[in-house]
KEDO-961742 format. One line per field, with one value per residue (C-alpha): x, y, z; residue number from 1. Coordinates in steps of 0.02 Angstrom, whole numbers, plus 32768, in hexadecimal, padded with zeros to 4 digits. Example, Ala and Ser with C-alpha at 12.3 -4.5 7.8 and 13.67 -1.06 7.14 Angstrom:
X <- c(8267 | 82AC)
Y <- c(7F1F | 7FCB)
Z <- c(8186 | 8165)
k <- c(1 | 2)
//
This chain:
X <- c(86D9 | 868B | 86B4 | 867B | 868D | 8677 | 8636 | 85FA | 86AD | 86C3 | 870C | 8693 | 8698 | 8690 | 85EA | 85A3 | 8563 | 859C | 8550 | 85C0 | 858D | 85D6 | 8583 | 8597 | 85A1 | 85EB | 859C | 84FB | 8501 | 8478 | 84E7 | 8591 | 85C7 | 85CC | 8654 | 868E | 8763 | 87CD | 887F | 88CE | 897E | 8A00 | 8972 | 8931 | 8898 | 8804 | 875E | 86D2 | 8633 | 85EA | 854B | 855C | 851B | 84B5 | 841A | 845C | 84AC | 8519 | 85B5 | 860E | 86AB | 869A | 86F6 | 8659 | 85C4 | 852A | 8577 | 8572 | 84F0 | 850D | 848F | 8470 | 83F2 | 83EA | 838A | 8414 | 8488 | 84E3 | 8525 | 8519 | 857C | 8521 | 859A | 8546 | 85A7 | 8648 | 86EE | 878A | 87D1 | 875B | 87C9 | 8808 | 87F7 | 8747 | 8752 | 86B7 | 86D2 | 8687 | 86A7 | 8625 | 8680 | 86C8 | 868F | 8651 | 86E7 | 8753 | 86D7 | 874F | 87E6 | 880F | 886D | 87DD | 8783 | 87A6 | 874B | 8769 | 873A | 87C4 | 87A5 | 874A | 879A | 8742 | 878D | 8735 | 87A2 | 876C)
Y <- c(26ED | 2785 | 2837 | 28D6 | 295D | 2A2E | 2AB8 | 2B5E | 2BB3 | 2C68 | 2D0E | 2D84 | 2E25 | 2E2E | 2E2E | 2DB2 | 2D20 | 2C77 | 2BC5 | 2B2F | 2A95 | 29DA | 2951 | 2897 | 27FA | 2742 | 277D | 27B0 | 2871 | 283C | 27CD | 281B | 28AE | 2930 | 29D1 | 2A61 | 2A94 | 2B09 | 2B36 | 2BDC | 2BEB | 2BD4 | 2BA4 | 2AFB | 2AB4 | 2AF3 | 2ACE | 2B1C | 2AB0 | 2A06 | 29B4 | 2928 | 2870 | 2849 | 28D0 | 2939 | 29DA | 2A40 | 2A95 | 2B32 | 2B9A | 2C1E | 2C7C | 2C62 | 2C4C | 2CA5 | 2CD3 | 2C12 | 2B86 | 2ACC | 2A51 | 29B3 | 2982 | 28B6 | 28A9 | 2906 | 28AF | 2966 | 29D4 | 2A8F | 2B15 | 2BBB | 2C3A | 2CFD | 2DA2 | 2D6A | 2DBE | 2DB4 | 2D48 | 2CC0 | 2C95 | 2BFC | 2B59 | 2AFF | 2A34 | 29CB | 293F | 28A5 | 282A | 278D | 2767 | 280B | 2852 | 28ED | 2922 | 291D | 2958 | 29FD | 2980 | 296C | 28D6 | 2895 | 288C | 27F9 | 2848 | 28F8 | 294F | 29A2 | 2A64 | 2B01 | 2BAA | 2C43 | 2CCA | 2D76 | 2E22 | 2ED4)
Z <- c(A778 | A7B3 | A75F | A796 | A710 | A75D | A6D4 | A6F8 | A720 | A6DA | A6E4 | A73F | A793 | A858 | A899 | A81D | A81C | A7CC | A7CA | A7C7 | A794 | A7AC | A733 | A7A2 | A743 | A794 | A854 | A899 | A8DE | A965 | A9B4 | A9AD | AA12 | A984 | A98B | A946 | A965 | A90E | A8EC | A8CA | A882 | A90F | A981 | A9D7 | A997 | AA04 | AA3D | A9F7 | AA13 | AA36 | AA42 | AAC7 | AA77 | AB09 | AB1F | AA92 | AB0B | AABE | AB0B | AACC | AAEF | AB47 | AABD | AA59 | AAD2 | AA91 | A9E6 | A9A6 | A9A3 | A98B | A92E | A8DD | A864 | A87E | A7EA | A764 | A7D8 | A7EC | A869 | A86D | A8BE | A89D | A8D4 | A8FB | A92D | A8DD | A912 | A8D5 | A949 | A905 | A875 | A865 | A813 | A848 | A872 | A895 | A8EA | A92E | A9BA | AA06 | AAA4 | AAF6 | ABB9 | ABCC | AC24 | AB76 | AB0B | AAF1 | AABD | AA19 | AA38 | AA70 | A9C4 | A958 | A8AD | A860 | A7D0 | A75B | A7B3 | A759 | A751 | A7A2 | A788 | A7F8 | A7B5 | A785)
k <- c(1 | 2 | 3 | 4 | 5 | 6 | 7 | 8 | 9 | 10 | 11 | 12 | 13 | 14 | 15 | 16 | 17 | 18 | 19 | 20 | 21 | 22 | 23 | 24 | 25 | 26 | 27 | 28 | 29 | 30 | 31 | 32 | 33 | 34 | 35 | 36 | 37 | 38 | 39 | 40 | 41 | 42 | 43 | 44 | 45 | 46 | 47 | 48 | 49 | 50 | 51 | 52 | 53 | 54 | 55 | 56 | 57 | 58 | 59 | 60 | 61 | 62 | 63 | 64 | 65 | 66 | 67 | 68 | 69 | 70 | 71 | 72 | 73 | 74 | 75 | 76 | 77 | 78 | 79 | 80 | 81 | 82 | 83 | 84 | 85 | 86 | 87 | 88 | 89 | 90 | 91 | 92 | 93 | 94 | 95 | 96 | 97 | 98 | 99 | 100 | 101 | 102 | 103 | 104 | 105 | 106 | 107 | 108 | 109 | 110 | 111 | 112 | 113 | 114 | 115 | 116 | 117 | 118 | 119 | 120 | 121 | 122 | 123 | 124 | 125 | 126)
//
């Protein structure tokens, strides 16, 4: 049974930076398509980041384009989002997630995912 388990969450001030991490047991992070989403209070969860399974692209939000960066390290079997430049609109609870079989076309759908972590807080305020 695969669990993926985020860290790294925090309360920061905008314009800082924050590393999230998401520790991957029960799958293989090479082979999955590997993503970031978050939820704000009242909000939908949202798209944040992805690294496609096949060829390893990644795909942001626009919302966060050039402020954020997507990795994996196969060997740690973990997946990284660091996030740069962050605002306060960035807060929200963090989910990795994880999914063998989805198209490109749905990698923004969290429906879409069949494994997720439990979420990390981040927390950007003055």
């Amino acid at each position: 049974q695969a669990q993926l388990v985020e860290s790294g969450g925090g309360l920061v001030q905008p314009g800082d930076s924050l590393r999230l991490s998401c520790a991957v047991s029960g799958l293989t992070v090479r082979t999955y398509t590997m993503a970031w989403f978050r939820q704000a209070p009242g909000k939908d969860r949202e798209f944040v980041a992805a690294l496609f399974r096949s060829g390893g692209n990644s795909y942001y939000a626009d919302s966060v384009k050039g402020r954020f960066t997507i990795s994996r390290d196969n060997a740690k079997n973990t997946l990284d989002l660091l996030m740069n430049n962050l605002k306060p609109e960035d807060t929200a609870v963090y989910y990795c997630a994880a999914d063998r079989g989805l198209m490109l076309s749905s990698i923004g759908r969290p429906d879409q995912y069949d494994h997720w972590g439990q979420g990390t807080q981040v927390t950007v305020s003055s």
